[in-house]
Each structure stands twice: as C-alpha cells, then as structure tokens.
C-alpha positions in Angstrom: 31.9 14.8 -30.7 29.6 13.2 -33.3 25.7 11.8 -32.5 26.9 8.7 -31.5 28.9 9.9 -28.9 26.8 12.2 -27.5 24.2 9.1 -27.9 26.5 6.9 -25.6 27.0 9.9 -23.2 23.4 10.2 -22.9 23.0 6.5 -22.0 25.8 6.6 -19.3 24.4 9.5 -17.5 21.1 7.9 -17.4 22.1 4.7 -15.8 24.5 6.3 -13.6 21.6 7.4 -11.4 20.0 3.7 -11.3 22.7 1.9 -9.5 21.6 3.2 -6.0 19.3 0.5 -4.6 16.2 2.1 -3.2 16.0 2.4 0.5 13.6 0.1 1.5 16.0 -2.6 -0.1 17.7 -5.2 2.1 16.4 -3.8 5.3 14.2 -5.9 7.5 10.7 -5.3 9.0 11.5 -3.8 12.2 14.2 -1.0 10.3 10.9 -0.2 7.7 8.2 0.0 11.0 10.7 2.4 12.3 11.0 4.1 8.8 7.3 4.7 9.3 8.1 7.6 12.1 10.3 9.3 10.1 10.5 13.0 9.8 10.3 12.9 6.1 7.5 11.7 4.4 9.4 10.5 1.5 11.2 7.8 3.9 7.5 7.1 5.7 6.2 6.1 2.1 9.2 4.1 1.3 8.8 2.3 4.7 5.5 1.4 4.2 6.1 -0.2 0.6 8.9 -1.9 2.1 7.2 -3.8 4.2 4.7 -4.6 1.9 7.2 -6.8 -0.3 8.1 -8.8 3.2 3.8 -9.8 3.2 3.2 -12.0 6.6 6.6 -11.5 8.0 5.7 -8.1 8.3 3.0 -9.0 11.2 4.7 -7.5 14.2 4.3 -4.0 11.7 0.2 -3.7 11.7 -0.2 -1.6 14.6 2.2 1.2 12.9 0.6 0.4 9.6 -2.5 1.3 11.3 -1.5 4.5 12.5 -0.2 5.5 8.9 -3.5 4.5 7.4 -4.3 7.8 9.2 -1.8 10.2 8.2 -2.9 13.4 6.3 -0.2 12.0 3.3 -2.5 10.4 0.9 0.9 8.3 -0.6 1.4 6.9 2.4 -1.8 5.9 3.4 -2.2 4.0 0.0 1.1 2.4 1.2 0.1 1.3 4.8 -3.6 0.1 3.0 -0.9 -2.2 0.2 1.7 -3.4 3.1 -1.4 -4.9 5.4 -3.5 -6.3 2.5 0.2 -7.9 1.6 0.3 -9.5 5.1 -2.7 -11.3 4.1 -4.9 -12.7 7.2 -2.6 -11.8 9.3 -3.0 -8.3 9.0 -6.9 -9.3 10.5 -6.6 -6.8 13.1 -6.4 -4.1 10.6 -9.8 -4.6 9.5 -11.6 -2.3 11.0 -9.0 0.7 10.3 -9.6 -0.6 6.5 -13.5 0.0 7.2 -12.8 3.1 8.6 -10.5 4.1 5.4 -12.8 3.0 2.8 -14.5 6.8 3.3 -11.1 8.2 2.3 -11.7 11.1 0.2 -8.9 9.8 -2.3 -10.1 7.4 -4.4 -6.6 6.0 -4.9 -6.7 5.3 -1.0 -10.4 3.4 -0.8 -9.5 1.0 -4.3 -6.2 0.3 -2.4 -8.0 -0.4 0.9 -10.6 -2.4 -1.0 -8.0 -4.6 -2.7 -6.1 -5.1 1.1 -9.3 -6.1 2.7 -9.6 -9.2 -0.4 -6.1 -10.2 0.2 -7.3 -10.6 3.9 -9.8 -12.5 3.0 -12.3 -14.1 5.2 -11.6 -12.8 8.4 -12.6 -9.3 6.3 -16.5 -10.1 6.7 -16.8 -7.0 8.8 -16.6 -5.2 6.1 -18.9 -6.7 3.8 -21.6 -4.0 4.2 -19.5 -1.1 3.6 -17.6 -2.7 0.8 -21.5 -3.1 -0.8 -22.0 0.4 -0.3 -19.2 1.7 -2.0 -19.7 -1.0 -5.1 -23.2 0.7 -5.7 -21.9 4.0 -5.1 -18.2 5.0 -5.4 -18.1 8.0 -7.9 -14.4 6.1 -9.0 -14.9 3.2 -11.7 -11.4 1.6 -10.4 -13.0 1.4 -7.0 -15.7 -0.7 -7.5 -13.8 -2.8 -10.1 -11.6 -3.7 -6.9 -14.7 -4.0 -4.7 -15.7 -6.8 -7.4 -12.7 -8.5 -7.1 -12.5 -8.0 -3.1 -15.8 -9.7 -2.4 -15.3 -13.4 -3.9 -12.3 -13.5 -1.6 -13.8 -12.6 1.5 -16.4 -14.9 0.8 -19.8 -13.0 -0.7 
C-alpha cells in the first residue's frame, strides 16, 4: 500500500469515531437533570452542559444545578455554574449558590460563575459586592476580565 492509501486509511479511521452523537444530544431537560445523579462523573458533566444548550427551558433543572455547583468535581461545577448562567434570569434563585461559588479554589470555576451571574443579569445585584472583591483581587487575570464584563449587565 502506497502513502496515499495509508493517507485515506488514516482519514477513515479518524472519522469513524465522530459519528456517535454525544450523549447529551437529543435528550430533553428532565433526562439531563437526571444525568446529573449519575454514578459516573463523566455522564454528571455531560448532563450539566446539556442543559446548558436548552438555556431557560432548563428552569425546572436549577435546584440540581445547584447541588452540582457543590460537588468536589471541579468539571462539573464549571458546568452547573455555564447551564444556570445559560437559563438567564430565570436561573435567579441560583444566585446566591453563585455568591457562595465565587470563593471556589479553581479559578476556572469563579470566571465561569462570574460570567453566569452577568447572563443573570439584574436580579444578580446580590452579588455586586463580592463580584467587586474578586475584580480587585482574584490572583487569575481571566477572572476579573469576566468580572468586567459581569458587572455592566447586572447593572453597576
């Protein structure tokens, strides 16, 4: 077989992995909340960004989206903080789970939290104070870039 066939066999076996769809695809809110309990935290994660491409529809999901913002899974915390800043101001009663998540140790975490609280928008005021804080004092650059972007759409 010359370099062009070995070429074409190369290309075949890479795509063949990329026609499985990924699991959070075609499944609706309530399937991902319950994806959110799963026993492996591959299918938690995948759950949570799931319902993050639904945005408001995913309402009825902020109570378990809450819970994951406190799992010891950095991933999926990140996830839960990008599903509810996706529901918008319906995710409202999240807020103060996002306060209490902007002193995540993972920076990754508190700029994804930051950027869910501006999507929230107004009814985020709460968290005004702490979002302050970490703008004048997160050690992470990409933190207080999103707390700059956060604040003009709460409101300050």
């Amino acid at each position: 077989m010359g370099r062009a066939g070995a070429a074409i066999l190369a290309a075949i076996a890479l795509t063949a992995g990329c026609t499985h769809k990924p699991p959070f695809e075609g499944r609706g809110v309530a399937e991902l909340e319950r994806m959110l309990d799963d026993s492996n935290p591959t299918v938690r994660v995948q759950g949570a960004h799931g319902l993050s491409l639904h945005g408001s529809e995913a309402r009825p999901a902020v109570p378990a989206l809450v819970k994951a913002l406190q799992s010891p899974d950095a991933l999926l915390r990140s996830q839960a903080a990008l599903a509810l800043g996706a529901i918008e101001p319906a995710a409202a009663d999240a807020v103060p789970a996002l306060i209490t998540a902007l002193d995540d140790p993972e920076w990754s975490v508190r700029r994804q939290t930051v950027l869910a609280l501006g999507e929230i928008g107004p009814a985020a005021r709460p968290a005004v104070e702490s979002l302050r804080r970490l703008q004048s004092s997160d050690p992470n650059g990409l933190v207080r870039k999103a707390v700059e972007q956060a604040l003009p759409k709460i409101g300050e």
